[in-house]
N, CA, C and O atoms as a GROMACS GRO file, in nm:
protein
  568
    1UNK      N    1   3.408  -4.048  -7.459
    1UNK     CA    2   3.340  -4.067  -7.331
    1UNK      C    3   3.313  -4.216  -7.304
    1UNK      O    4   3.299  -4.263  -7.191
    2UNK      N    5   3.308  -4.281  -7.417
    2UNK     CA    6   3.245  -4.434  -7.387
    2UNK      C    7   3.380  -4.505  -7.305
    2UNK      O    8   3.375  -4.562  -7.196
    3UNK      N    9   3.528  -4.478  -7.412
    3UNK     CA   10   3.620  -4.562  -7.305
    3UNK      C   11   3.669  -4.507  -7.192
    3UNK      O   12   3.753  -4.563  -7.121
    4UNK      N   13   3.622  -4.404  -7.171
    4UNK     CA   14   3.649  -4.322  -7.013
    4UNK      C   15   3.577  -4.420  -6.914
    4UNK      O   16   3.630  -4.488  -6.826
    5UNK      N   17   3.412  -4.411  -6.955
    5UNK     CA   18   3.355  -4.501  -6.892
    5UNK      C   19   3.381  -4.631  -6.884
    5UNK      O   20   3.296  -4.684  -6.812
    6UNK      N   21   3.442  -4.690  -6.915
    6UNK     CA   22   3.448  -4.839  -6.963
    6UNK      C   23   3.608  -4.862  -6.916
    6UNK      O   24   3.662  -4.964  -6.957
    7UNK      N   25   3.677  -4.779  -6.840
    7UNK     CA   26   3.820  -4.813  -6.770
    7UNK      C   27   3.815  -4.879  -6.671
    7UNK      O   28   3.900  -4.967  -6.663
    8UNK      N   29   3.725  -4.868  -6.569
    8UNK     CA   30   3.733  -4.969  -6.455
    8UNK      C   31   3.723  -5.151  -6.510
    8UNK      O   32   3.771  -5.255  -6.465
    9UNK      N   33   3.616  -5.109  -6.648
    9UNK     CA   34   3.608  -5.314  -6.639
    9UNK      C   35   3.716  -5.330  -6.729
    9UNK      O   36   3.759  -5.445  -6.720
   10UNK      N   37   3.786  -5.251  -6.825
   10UNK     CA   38   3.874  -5.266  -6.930
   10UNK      C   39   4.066  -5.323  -6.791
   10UNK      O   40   4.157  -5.402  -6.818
   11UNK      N   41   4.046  -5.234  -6.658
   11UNK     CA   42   4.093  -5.285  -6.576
   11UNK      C   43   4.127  -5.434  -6.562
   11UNK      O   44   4.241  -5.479  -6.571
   12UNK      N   45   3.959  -5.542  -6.526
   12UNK     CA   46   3.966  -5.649  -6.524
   12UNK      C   47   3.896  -5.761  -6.629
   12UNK      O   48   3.868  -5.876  -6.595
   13UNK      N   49   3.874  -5.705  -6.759
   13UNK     CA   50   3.841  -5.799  -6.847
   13UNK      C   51   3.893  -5.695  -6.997
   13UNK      O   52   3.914  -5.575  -7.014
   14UNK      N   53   3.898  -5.804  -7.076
   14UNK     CA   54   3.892  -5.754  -7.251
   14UNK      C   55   3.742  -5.731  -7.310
   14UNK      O   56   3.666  -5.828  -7.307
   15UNK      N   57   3.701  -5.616  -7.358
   15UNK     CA   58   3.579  -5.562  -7.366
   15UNK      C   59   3.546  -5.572  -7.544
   15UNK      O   60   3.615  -5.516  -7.630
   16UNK      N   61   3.412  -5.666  -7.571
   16UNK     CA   62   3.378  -5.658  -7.693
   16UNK      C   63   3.233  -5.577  -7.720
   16UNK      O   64   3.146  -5.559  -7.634
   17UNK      N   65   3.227  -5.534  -7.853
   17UNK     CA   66   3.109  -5.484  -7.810
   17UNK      C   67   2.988  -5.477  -7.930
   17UNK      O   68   3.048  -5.478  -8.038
   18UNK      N   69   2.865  -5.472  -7.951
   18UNK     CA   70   2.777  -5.523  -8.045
   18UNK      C   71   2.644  -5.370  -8.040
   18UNK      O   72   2.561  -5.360  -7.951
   19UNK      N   73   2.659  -5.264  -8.165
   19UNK     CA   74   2.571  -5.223  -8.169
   19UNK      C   75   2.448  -5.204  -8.261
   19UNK      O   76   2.459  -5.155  -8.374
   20UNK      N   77   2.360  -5.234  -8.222
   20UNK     CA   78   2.242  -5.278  -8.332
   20UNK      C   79   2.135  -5.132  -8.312
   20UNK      O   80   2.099  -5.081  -8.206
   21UNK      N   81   2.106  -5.094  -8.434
   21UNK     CA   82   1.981  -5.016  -8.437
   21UNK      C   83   1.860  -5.109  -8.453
   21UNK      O   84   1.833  -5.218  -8.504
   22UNK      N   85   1.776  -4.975  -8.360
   22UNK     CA   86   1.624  -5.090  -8.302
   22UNK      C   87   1.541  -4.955  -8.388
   22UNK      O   88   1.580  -4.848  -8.435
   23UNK      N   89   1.414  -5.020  -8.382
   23UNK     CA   90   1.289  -4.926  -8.482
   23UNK      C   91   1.274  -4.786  -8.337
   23UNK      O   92   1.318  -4.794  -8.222
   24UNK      N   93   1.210  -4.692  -8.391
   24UNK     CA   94   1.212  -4.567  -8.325
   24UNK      C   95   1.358  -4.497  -8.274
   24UNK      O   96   1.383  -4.457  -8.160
   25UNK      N   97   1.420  -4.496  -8.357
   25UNK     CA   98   1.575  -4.382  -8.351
   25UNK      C   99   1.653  -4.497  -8.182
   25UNK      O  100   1.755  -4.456  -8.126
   26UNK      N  101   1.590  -4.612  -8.139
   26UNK     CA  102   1.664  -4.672  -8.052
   26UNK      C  103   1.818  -4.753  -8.122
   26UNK      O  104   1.851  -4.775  -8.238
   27UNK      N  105   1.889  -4.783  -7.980
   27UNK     CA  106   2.013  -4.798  -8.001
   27UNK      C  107   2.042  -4.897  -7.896
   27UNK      O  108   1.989  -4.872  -7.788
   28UNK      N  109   2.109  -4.995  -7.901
   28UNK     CA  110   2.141  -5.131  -7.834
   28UNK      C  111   2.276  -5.162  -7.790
   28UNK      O  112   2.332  -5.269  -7.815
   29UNK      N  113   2.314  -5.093  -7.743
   29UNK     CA  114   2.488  -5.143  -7.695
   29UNK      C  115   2.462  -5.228  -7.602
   29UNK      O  116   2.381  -5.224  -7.509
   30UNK      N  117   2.573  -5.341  -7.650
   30UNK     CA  118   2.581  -5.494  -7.569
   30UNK      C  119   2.757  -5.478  -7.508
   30UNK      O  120   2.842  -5.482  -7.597
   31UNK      N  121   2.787  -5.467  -7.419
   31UNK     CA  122   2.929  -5.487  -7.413
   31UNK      C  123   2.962  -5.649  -7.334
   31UNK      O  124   2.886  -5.711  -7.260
   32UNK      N  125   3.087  -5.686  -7.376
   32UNK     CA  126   3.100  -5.850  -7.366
   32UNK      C  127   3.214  -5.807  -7.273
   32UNK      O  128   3.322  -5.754  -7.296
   33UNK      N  129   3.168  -5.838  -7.186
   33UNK     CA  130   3.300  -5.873  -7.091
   33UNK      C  131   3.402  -6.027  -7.085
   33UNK      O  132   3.352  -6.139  -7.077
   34UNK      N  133   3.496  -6.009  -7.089
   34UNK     CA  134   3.581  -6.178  -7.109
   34UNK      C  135   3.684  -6.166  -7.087
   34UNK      O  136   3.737  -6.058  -7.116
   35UNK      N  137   3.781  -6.299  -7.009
   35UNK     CA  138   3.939  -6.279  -6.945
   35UNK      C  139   4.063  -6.194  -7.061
   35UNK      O  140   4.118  -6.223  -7.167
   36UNK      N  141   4.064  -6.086  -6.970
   36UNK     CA  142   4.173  -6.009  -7.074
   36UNK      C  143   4.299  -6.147  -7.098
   36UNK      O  144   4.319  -6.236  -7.015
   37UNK      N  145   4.369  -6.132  -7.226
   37UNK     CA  146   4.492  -6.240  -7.240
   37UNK      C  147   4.584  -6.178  -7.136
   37UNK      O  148   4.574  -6.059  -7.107
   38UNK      N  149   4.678  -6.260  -7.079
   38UNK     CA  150   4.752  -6.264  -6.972
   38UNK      C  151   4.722  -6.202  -6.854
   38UNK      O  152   4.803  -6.149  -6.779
   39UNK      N  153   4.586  -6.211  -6.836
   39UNK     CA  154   4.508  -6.142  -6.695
   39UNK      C  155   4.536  -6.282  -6.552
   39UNK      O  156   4.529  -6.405  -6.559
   40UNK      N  157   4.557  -6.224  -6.481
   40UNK     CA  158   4.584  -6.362  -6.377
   40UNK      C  159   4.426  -6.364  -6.313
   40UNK      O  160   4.410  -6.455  -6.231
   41UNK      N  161   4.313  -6.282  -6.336
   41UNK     CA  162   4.206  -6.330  -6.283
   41UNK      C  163   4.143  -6.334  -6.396
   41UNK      O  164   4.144  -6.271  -6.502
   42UNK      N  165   4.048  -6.483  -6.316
   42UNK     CA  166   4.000  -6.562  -6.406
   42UNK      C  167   3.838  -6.532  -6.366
   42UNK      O  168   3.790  -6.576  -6.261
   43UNK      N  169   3.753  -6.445  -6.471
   43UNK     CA  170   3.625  -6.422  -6.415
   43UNK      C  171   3.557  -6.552  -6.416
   43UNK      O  172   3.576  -6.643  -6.497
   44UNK      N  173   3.436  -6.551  -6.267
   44UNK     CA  174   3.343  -6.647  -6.258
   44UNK      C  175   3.242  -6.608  -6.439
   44UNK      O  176   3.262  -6.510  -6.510
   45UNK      N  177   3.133  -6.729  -6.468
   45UNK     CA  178   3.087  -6.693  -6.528
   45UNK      C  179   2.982  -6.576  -6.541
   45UNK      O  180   2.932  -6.538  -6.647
   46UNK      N  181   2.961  -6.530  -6.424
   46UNK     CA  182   2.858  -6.430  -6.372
   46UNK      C  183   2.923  -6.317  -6.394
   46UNK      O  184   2.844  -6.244  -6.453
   47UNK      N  185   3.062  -6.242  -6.374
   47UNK     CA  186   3.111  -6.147  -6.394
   47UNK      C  187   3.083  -6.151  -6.600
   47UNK      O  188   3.053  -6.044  -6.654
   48UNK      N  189   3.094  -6.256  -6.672
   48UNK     CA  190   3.126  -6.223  -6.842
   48UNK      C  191   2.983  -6.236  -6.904
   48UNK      O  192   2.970  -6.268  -7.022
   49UNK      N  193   2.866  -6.207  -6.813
   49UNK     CA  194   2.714  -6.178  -6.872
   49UNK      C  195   2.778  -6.056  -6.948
   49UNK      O  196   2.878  -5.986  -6.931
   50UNK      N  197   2.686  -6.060  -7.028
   50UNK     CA  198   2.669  -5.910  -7.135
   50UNK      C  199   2.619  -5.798  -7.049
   50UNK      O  200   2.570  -5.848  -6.948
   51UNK      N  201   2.609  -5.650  -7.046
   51UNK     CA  202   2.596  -5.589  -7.003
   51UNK      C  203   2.511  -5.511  -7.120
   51UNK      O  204   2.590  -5.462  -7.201
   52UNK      N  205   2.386  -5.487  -7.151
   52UNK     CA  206   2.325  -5.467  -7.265
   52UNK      C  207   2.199  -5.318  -7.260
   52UNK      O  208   2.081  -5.323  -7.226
   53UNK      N  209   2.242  -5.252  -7.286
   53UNK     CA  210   2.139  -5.105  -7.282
   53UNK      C  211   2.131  -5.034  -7.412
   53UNK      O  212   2.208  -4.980  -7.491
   54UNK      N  213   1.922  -5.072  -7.392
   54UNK     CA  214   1.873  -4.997  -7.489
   54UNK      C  215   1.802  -4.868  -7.451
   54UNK      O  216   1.724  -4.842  -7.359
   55UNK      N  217   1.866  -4.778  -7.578
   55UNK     CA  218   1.789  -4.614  -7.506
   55UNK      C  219   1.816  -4.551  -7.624
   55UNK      O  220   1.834  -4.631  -7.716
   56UNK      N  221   1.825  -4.435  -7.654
   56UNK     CA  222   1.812  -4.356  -7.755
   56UNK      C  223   1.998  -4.301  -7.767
   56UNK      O  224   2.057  -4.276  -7.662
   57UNK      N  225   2.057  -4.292  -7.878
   57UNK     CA  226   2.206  -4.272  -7.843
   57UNK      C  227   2.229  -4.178  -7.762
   57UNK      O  228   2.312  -4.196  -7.672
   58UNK      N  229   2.148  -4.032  -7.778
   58UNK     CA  230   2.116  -3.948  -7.642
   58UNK      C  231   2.141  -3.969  -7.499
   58UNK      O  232   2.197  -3.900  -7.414
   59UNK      N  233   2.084  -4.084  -7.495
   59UNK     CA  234   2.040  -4.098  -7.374
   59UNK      C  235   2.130  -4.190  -7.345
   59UNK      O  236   2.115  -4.213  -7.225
   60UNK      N  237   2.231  -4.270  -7.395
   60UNK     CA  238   2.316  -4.401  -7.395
   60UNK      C  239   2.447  -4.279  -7.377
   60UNK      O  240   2.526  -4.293  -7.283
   61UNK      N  241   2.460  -4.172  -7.466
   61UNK     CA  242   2.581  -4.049  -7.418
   61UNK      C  243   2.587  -4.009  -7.276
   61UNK      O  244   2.682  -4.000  -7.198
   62UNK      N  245   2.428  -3.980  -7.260
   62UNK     CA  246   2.438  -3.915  -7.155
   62UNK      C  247   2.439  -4.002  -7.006
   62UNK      O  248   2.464  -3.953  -6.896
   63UNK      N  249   2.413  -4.114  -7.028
   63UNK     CA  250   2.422  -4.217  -6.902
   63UNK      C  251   2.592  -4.255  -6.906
   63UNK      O  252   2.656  -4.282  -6.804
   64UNK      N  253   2.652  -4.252  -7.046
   64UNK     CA  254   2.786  -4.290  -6.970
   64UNK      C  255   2.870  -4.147  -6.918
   64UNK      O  256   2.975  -4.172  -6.859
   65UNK      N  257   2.840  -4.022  -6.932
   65UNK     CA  258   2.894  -3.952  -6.937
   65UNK      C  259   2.900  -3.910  -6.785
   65UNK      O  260   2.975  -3.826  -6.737
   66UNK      N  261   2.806  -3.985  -6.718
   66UNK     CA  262   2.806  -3.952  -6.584
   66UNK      C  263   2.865  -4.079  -6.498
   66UNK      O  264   2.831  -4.119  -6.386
   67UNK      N  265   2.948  -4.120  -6.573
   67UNK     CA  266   3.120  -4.196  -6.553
   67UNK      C  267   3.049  -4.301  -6.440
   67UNK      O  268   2.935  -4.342  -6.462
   68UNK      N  269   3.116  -4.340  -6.324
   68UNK     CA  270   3.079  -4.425  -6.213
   68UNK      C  271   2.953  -4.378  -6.162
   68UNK      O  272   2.907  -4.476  -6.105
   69UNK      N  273   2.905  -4.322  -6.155
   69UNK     CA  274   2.785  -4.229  -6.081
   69UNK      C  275   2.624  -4.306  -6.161
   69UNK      O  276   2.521  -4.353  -6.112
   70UNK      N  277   2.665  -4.290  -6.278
   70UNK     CA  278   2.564  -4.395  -6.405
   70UNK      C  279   2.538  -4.504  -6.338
   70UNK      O  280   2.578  -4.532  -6.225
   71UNK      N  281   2.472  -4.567  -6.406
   71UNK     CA  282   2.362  -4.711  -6.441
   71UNK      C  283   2.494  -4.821  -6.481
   71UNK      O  284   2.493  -4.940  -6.447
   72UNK      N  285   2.571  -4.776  -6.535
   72UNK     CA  286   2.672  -4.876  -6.574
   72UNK      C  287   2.797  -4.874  -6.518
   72UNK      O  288   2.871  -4.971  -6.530
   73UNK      N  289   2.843  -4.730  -6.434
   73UNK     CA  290   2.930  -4.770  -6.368
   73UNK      C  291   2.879  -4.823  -6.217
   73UNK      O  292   2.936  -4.897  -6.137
   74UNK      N  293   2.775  -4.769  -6.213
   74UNK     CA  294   2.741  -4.862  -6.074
   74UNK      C  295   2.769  -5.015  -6.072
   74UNK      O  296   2.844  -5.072  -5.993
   75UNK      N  297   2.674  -5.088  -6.202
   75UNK     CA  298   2.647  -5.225  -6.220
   75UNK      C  299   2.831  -5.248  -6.228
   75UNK      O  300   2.869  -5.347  -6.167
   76UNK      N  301   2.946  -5.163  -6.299
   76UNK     CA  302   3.075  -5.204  -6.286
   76UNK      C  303   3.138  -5.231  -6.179
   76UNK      O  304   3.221  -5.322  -6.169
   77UNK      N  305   3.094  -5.135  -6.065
   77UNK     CA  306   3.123  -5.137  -5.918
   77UNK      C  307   3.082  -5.284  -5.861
   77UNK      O  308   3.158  -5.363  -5.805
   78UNK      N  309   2.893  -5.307  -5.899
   78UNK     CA  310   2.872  -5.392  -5.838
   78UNK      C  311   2.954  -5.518  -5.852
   78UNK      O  312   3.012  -5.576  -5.760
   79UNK      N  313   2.950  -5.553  -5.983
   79UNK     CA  314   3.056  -5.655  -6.008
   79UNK      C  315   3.145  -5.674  -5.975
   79UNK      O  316   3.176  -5.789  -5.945
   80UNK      N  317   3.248  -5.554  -5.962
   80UNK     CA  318   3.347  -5.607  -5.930
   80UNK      C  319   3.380  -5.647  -5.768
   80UNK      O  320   3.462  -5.730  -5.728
   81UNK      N  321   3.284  -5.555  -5.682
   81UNK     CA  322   3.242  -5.611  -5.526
   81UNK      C  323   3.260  -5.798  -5.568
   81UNK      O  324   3.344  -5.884  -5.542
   82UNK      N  325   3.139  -5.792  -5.641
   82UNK     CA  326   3.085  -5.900  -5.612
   82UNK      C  327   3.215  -6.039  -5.668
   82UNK      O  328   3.248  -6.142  -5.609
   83UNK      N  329   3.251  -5.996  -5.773
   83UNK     CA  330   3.406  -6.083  -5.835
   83UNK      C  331   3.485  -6.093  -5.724
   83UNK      O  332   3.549  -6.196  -5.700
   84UNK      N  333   3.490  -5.941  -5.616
   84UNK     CA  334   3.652  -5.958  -5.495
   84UNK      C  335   3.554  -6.036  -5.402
   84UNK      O  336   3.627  -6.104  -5.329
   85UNK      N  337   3.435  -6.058  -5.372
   85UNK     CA  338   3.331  -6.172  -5.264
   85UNK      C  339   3.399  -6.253  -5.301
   85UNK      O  340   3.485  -6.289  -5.221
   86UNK      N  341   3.395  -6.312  -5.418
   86UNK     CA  342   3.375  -6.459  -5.492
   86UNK      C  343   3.501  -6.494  -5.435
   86UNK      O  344   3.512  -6.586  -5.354
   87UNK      N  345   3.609  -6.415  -5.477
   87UNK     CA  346   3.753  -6.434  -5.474
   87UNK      C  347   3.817  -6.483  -5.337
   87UNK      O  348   3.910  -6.561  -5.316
   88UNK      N  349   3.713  -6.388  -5.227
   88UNK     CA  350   3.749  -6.393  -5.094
   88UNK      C  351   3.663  -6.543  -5.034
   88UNK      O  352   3.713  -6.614  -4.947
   89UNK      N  353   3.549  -6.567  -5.086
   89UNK     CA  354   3.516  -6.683  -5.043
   89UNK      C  355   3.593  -6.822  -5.074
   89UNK      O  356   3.600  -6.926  -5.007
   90UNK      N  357   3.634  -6.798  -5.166
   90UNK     CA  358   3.716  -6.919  -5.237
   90UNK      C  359   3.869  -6.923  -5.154
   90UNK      O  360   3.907  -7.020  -5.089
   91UNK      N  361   3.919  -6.841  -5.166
   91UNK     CA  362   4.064  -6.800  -5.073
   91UNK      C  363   4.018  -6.864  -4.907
   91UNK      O  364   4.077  -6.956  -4.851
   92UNK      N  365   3.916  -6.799  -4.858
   92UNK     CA  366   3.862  -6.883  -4.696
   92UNK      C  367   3.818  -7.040  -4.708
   92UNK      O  368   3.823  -7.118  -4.613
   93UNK      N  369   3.780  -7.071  -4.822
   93UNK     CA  370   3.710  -7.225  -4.862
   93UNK      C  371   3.821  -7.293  -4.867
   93UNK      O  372   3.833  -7.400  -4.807
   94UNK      N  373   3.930  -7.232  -4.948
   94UNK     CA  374   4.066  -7.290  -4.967
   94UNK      C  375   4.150  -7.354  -4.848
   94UNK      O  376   4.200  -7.467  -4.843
   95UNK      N  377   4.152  -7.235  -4.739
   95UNK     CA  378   4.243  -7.214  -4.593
   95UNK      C  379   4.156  -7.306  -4.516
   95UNK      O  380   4.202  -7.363  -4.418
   96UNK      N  381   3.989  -7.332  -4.565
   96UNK     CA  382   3.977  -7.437  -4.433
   96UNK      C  383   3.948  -7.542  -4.483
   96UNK      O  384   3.897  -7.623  -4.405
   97UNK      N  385   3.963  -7.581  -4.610
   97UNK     CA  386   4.014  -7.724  -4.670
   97UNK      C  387   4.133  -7.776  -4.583
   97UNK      O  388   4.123  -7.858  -4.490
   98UNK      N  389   4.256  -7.711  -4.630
   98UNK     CA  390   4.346  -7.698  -4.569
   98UNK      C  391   4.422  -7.738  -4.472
   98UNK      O  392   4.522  -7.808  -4.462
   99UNK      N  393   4.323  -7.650  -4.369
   99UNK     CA  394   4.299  -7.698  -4.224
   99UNK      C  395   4.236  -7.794  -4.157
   99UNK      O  396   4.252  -7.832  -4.041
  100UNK      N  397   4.124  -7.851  -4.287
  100UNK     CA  398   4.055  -7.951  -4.213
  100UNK      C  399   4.138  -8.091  -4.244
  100UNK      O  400   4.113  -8.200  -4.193
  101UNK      N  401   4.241  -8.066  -4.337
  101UNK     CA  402   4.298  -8.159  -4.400
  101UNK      C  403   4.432  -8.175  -4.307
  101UNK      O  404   4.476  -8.290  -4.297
  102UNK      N  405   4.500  -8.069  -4.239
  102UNK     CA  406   4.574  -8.098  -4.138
  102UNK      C  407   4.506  -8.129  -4.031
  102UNK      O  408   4.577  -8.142  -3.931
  103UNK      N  409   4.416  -8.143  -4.019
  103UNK     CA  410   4.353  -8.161  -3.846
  103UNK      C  411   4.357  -8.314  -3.856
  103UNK      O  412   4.401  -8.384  -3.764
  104UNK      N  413   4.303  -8.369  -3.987
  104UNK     CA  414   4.256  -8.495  -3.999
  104UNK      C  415   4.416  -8.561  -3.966
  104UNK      O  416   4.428  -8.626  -3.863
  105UNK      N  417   4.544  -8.542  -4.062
  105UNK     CA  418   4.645  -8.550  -4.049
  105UNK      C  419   4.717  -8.576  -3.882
  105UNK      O  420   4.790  -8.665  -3.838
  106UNK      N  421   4.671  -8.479  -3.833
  106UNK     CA  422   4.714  -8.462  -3.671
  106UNK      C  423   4.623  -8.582  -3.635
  106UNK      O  424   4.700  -8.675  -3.612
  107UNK      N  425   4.510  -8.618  -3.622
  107UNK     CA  426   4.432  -8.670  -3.581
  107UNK      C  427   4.473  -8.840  -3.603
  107UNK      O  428   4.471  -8.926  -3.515
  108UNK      N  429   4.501  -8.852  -3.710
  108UNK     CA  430   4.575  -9.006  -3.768
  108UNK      C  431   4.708  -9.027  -3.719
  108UNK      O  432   4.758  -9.140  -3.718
  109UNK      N  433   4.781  -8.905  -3.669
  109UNK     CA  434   4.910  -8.978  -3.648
  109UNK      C  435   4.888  -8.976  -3.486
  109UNK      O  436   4.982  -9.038  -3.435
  110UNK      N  437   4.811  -8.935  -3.401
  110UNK     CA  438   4.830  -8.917  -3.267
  110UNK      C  439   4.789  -9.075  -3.232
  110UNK      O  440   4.719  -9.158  -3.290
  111UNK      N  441   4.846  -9.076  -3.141
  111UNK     CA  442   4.876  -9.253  -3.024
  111UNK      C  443   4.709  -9.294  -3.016
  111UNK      O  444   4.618  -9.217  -2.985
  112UNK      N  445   4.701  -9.418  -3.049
  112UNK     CA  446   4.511  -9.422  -2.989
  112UNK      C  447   4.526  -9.480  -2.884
  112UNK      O  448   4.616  -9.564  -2.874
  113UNK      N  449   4.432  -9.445  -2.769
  113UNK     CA  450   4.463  -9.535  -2.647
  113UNK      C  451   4.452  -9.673  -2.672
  113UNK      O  452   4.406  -9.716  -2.777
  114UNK      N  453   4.504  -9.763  -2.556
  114UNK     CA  454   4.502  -9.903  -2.597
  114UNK      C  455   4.380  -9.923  -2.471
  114UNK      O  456   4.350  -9.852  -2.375
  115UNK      N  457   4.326 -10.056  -2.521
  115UNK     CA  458   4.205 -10.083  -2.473
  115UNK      C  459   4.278 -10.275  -2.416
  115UNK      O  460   4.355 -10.342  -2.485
  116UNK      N  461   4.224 -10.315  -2.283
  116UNK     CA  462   4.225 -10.416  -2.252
  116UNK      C  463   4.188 -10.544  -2.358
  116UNK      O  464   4.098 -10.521  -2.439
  117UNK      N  465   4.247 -10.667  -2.358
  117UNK     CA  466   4.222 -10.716  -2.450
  117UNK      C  467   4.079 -10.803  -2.368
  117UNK      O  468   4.066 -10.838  -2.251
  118UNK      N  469   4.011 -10.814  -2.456
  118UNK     CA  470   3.874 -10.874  -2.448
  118UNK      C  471   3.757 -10.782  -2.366
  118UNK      O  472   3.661 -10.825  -2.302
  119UNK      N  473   3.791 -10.662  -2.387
  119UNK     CA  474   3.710 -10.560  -2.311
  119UNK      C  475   3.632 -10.467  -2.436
  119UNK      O  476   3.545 -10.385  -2.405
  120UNK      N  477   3.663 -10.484  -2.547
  120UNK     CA  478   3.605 -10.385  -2.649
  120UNK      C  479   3.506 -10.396  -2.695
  120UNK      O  480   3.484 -10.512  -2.729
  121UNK      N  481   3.403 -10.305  -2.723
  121UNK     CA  482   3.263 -10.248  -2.722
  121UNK      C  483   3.204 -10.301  -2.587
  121UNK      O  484   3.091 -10.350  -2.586
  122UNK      N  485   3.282 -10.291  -2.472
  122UNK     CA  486   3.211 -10.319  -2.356
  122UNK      C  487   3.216 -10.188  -2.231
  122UNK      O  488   3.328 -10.148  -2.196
  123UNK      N  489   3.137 -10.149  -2.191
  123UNK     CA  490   3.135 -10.036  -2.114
  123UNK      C  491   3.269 -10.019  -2.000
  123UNK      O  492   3.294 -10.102  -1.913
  124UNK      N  493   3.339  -9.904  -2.021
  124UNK     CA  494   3.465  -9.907  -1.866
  124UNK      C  495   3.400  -9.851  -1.751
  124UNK      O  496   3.358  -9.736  -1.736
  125UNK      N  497   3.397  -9.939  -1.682
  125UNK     CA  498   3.363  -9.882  -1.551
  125UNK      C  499   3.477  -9.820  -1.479
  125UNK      O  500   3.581  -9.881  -1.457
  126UNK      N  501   3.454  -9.694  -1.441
  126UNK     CA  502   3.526  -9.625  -1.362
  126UNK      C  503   3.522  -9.609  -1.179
  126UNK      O  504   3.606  -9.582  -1.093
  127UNK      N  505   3.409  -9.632  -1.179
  127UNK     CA  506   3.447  -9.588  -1.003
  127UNK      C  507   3.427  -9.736  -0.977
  127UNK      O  508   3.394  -9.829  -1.051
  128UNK      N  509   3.476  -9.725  -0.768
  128UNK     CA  510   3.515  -9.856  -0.712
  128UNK      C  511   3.398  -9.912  -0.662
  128UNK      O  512   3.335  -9.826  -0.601
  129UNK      N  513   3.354 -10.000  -0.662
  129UNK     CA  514   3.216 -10.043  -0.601
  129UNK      C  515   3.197 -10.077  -0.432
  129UNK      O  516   3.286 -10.110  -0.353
  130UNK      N  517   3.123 -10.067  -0.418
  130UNK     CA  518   3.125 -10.033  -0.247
  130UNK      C  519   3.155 -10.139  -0.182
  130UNK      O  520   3.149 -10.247  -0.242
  131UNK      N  521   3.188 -10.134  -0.072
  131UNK     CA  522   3.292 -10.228   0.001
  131UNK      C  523   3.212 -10.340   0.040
  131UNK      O  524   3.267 -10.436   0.094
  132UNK      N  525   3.062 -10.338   0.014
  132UNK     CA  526   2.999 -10.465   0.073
  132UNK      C  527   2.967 -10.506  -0.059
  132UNK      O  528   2.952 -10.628  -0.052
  133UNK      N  529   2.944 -10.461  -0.195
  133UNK     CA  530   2.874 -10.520  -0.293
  133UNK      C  531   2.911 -10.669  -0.274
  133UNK      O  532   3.000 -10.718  -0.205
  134UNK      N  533   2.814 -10.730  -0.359
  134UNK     CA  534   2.851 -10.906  -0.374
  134UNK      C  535   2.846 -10.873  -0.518
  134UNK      O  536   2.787 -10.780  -0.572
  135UNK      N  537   2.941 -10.996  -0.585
  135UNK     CA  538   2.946 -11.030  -0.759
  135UNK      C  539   2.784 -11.063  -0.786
  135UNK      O  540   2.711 -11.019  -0.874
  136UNK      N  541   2.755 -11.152  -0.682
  136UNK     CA  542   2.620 -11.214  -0.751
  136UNK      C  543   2.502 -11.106  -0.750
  136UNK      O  544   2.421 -11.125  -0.841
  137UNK      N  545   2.474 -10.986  -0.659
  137UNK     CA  546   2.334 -10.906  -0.634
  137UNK      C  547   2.403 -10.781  -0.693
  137UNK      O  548   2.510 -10.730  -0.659
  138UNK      N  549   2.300 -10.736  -0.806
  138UNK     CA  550   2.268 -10.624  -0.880
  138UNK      C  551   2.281 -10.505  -0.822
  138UNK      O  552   2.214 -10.490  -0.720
  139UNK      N  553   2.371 -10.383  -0.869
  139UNK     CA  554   2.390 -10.252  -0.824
  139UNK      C  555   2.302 -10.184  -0.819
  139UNK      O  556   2.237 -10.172  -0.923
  140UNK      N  557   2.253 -10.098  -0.684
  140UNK     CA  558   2.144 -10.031  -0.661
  140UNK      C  559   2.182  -9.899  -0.635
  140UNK      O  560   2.261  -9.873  -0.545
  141UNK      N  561   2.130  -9.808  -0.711
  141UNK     CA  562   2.074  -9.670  -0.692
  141UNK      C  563   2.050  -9.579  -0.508
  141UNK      O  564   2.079  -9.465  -0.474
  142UNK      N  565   1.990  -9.693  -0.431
  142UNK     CA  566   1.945  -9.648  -0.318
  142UNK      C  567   2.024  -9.646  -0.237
  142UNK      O  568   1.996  -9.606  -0.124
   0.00000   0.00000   0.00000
């Protein structure tokens, strides 16, 4: 029953495992999750925490025996949600690197306008000034 239960993470990691007797008939299974050899995914460190339950062997039978539905295939589920998040954020982080790295690209090779010579950091005036202004008296509002 234990590697029945233990097929979904045996799926995406190599599974070690550590059991210690505790005082009062308790029982300690630690399972180690870590990159199966020739696995092409590479767990974050958050997916290869230990997964560690103490209970009576009773009660450690009878929680895996209720396969995905359990305490541990849930937490397997959760993980692995949470491993295909990781995966998918990184894959979108990737594409708009990417993109921001072609934009910049586009952005460097396009023509820069040319600017009058001796006119730069000086304001362009665009519209025509009215047909009576003088050079010497200040533009008015009214």
């Amino acid at each position: 029953m234990l590697i029945t239960s233990l097929l979904p993470l045996l799926a995406r990691y190599a599974l070690g495992f550590d059991l210690v007797a505790c005082p009062d008939d308790m029982v300690t299974l630690t399972i180690l999750p870590r990159k199966a050899a020739g696995a092409a995914h590479v767990p974050e460190a958050s997916e290869t925490r230990p997964i560690s339950i103490t209970a009576s062997a009773a009660e450690i039978d009878a929680e895996l025996a209720r396969g995905m539905e359990g305490a541990l295939g849930q937490l397997i589920a959760a993980r692995r949600t949470l491993g295909d998040q990781l995966a998918e954020q990184r894959e979108a982080a990737d594409a708009a690197r990417v993109a921001a790295a072609e934009a910049a690209k586009a952005r460097a090779a396009a023509p820069k306008p040319v600017t009058p010579a001796g006119t730069a950091g000086k304001p362009v005036v665009t519209a025509n000034p009215p047909a009576d202004a003088r050079p010497d008296d200040p533009a008015s509002l009214f």
